[in-house]
Structures are given as structure tokens and as C-alpha cells.
N, C-alpha and C positions, 0 to 999 in steps of 0.2 A: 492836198489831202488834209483831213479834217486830224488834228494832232491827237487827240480823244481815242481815234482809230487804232485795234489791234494793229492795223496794218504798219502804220507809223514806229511806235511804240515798242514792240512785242521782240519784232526782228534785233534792235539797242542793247535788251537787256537779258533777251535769250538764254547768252554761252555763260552768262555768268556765274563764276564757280563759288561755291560754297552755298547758296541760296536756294532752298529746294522750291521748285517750279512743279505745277503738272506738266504731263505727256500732251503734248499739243499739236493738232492740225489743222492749217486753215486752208479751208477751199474756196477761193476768188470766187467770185461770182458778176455778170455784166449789173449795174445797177438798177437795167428793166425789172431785172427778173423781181425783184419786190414786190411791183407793180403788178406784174403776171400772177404772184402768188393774191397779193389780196383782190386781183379779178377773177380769182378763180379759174384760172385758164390752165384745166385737167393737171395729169402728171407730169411733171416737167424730167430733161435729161439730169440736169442737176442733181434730182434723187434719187439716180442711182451714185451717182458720187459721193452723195452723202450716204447713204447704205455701205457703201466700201468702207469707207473713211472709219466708222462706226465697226465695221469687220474688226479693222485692226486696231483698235482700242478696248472694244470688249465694251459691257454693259455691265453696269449701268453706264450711260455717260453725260457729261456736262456740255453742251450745246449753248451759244451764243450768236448773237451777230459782231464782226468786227465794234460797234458802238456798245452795244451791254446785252444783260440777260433778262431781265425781265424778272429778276429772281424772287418779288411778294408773290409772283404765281405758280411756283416753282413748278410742281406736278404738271402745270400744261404748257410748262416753257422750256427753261433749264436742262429740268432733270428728265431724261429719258430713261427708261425702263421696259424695253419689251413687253415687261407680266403688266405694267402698270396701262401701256398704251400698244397694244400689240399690234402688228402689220405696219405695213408701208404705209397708209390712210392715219395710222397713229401719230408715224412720225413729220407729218405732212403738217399734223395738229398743231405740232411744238412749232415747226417751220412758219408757219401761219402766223400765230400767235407772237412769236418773238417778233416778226419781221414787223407787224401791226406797231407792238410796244414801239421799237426803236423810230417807224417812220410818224408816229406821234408825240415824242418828246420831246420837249422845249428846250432841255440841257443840253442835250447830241445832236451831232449835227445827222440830218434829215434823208441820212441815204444807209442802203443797205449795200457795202462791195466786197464782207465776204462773210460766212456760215466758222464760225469756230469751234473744234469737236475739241475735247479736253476729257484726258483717263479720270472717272472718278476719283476721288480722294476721300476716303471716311474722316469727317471733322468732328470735334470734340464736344461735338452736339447734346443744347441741356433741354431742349421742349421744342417745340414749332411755334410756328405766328403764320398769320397772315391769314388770306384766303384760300393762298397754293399749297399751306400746311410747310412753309418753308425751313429747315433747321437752323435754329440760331444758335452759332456759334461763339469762342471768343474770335472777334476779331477785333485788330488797330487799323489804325487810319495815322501815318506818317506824314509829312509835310517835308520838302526837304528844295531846295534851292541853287543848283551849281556848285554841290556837293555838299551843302550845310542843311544842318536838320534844323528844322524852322519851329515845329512843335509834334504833338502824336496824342493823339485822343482814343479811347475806345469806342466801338462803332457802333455797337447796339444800345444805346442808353434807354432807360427805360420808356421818356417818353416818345418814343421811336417802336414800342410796338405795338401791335394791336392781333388781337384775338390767340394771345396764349392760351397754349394747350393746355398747362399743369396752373393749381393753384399758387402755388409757392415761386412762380413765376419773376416775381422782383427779388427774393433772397437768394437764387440760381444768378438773375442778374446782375446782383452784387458782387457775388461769390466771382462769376467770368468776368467783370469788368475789373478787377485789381492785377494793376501793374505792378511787377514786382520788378527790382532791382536788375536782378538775373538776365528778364525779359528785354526790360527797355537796356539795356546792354547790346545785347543779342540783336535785337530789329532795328536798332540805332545804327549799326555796325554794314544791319544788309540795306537799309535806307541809303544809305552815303556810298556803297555801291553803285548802288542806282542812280544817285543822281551824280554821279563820277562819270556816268555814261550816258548821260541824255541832257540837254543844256535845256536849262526854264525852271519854271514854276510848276513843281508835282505832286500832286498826293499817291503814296506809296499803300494799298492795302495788302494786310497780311493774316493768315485764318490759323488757328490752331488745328492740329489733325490729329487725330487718335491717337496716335502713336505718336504725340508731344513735340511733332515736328511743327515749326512757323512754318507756315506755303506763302509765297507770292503770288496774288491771285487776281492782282489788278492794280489798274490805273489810269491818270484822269489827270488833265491841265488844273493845276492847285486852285485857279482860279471858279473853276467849275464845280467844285469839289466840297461837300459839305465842313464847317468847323461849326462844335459847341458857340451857343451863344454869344456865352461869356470867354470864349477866345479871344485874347489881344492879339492877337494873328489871323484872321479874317480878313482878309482885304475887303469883303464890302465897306468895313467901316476905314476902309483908308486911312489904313498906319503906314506910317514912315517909317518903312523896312529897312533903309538905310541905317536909319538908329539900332533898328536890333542887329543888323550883321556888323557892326561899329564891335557892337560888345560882347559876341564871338570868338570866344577862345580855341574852340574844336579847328582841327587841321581838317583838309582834307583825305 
């Protein structure tokens, strides 16, 4: 199983207490069925499953493939909404869509084996981007290593968006991208959680929500996983991570 995979992942760091997670369901799925979808081969049994699934969650809701969301497209991927994409033939749309993204990405590995339904979460949303009109949030991006935090970036930098809603666009961006003491405390603390219970190389994301809570909203083999630039912690550039965990003070 591809390690990238909810399926892998998700089940590790679940029960974990203190760290607010969304409500979360995943419905396996045979790997044809991907295939079935983008030949177009009518309504499948699956959708009724995923109609259930979606019952008891409520709407709006966060839809995925075990691999990712597709989330620059948000409105015809991610986010479901009844009013937004009404009927069964709506939510066939998202199903479509997503499963396309993931089995054309070069960073995931190349199968679809299961549908992830996740209770919305209202995030701390300053404008949209993209072409899906997607809400950008604050979020970090953790790095963390067999229970050592390696480094932690914010995720939206500016040259990461394109077609902002609002003019004022980069001073909102400034504004959400400062780390404060408090924060990187706080996400250092559920980083090292996470990687207390999963062995490797991980990148940790985390969104702010409305209601000021950090979520844990994903993750991704470290190596797969975007850093800044000018990161000394990028492994493309092939650093000797031996030196930086040498000079690690932090316990586990």
C-alpha cells in the first residue's frame, strides 16, 4: 500500500487525544471502480454508499480520495453542497472529478481504493484563489521524523496563489502567515504526537478553524511533500540529516 494513502496513515493517528481531527468516513472501494467512473459506465452501487455515508455527516461535506482532494478545484471536487451541486448526477460530478485529479498525479501513487467523506469544518478563511474559488486559510506544514520536529513552514505563501478574490490579497497573506510563539508551541506539541505513532519521514498539515481551533487535516511521506525554497531541510537538496538530529535537544 502506497504510505501517502489515508488508508495506511489515518487508521496510526486516529484515537489520538488532544488533537482535534474532522469526523471521518472512509468507504473502500475495488480499485476498477476508478476506471468505471472515468468510462462512464452509468450509476454505480458505490453511490449509494456514498449517499449514506454523506446522510450521516450532514452537508456540506469534505470528499476525497484515500490519495488527495483535488482542492484548487474546490466547488467541483472537495466541497459538496447539495444547493451548490444538487442530485445524485452532482455528486457523481465531484466523484468524477476527484478520481480523474488523483489517477493523473505524478506525486500519488496512481490508484484510487477508497472515497473519504469528512464533517465540514468552518476554517479561518481570508479570500479564495484559484479556479474552484477555494478558501485560503491559515495553514502549517510540520516536518517531523521518529518523533523529532525537523522544521514547519506556512503553507500558503504568496507565490503559491493565483487568482485572489479580494485586492488586499498579500496583507491578509502576511497577516495569516505569522507564526506566533503560542502557535508553534501548540503544533510542535501535536507534531511529535504524530510522529510518536507512525515511524519515517512526515509532513504534518494543520488548518486553523473558526473557532481558533488547529485541525489536523492531512499528510504525506516528507519526502513527497513541498518545503520553502530556501529550506535547509528539503531533502531534494540532500542534507545530512544526521547533522541536524546530532544537534537536537527536544525529547521525545
Amino acid at each position: 500500500m502506497d504510505k501517502n494513502s489515508m488508508l495506511f496513515w489515518y487508521p496510526l493517528i486516529k484515537n489520538l487525544p488532544i488533537i482535534p481531527q474532522p469526523e471521518t468516513i472512509i468507504v473502500e472501494v475495488d480499485p476498477k471502480f476508478a476506471y468505471d467512473v472515468i468510462d462512464g459506465k452509468g450509476m454505480y452501487p458505490e453511490m449509494g454508499r456514498f449517499v449514506q455515508t454523506i446522510g450521516k455527516l450532514g452537508l456540506p461535506v469534505f470528499i476525497r480520495t484515500d490519495q488527495m482532494s483535488g482542492k484548487h478545484d474546490w466547488k467541483k471536487t472537495c466541497y459538496f453542497d447539495a444547493s451548490l451541486t444538487p442530485s445524485h448526477t452532482g455528486l457523481l460530478g465531484h466523484i468524477y472529478r476527484l478520481t480523474e485529479a488523483t489517477l493523473g498525479c505524478d506525486v500519488v501513487g496512481k490508484s484510487v481504493n477508497a472515497f473519504v467523506f469528512r464533517k465540514y469544518i468552518p476554517m479561518d478563511s481570508k479570500y479564495t484563489a484559484f479556479w474552484g474559488e477555494m478558501p485560503v486559510n491559515p495553514e502549517r506544514r510540520y516536518f517531523v521524523e521518529n518523533g523529532f520536529l525537523v522544521c514547519h513552514h506556512p503553507y500558503w505563501t504568496k507565490d503559491a496563489i493565483q487568482r485572489p478574490s479580494v485586492e488586499n490579497w498579500e496583507e491578509l497573506s502576511e497577516e495569516m502567515n505569522k507564526e506566533t510563539e503560542e502557535e508553534i508551541a501548540l503544533l510542535s506539541r501535536y507534531a511529535r504526537l504524530v510522529s510518536n505513532s507512525i515511524e519515517g519521514f512526515w509532513s504534518v498539515d494543520f488548518c486553523k478553524a473558526k473557532d481558533g481551533r488547529w485541525i489536523l487535516i492531512d499528510m504525506a511521506l516528507g519526502e513527497n511533500s513541498w518545503h520553502p525554497e530556501d529550506c535547509p531541510y528539503n531533502r531534494t537538496k540532500k542534507i545530512d540529516y544526521l547533522q541536524h538530529f546530532a544537534k537536537k535537544t527536544e525529547t521525545k
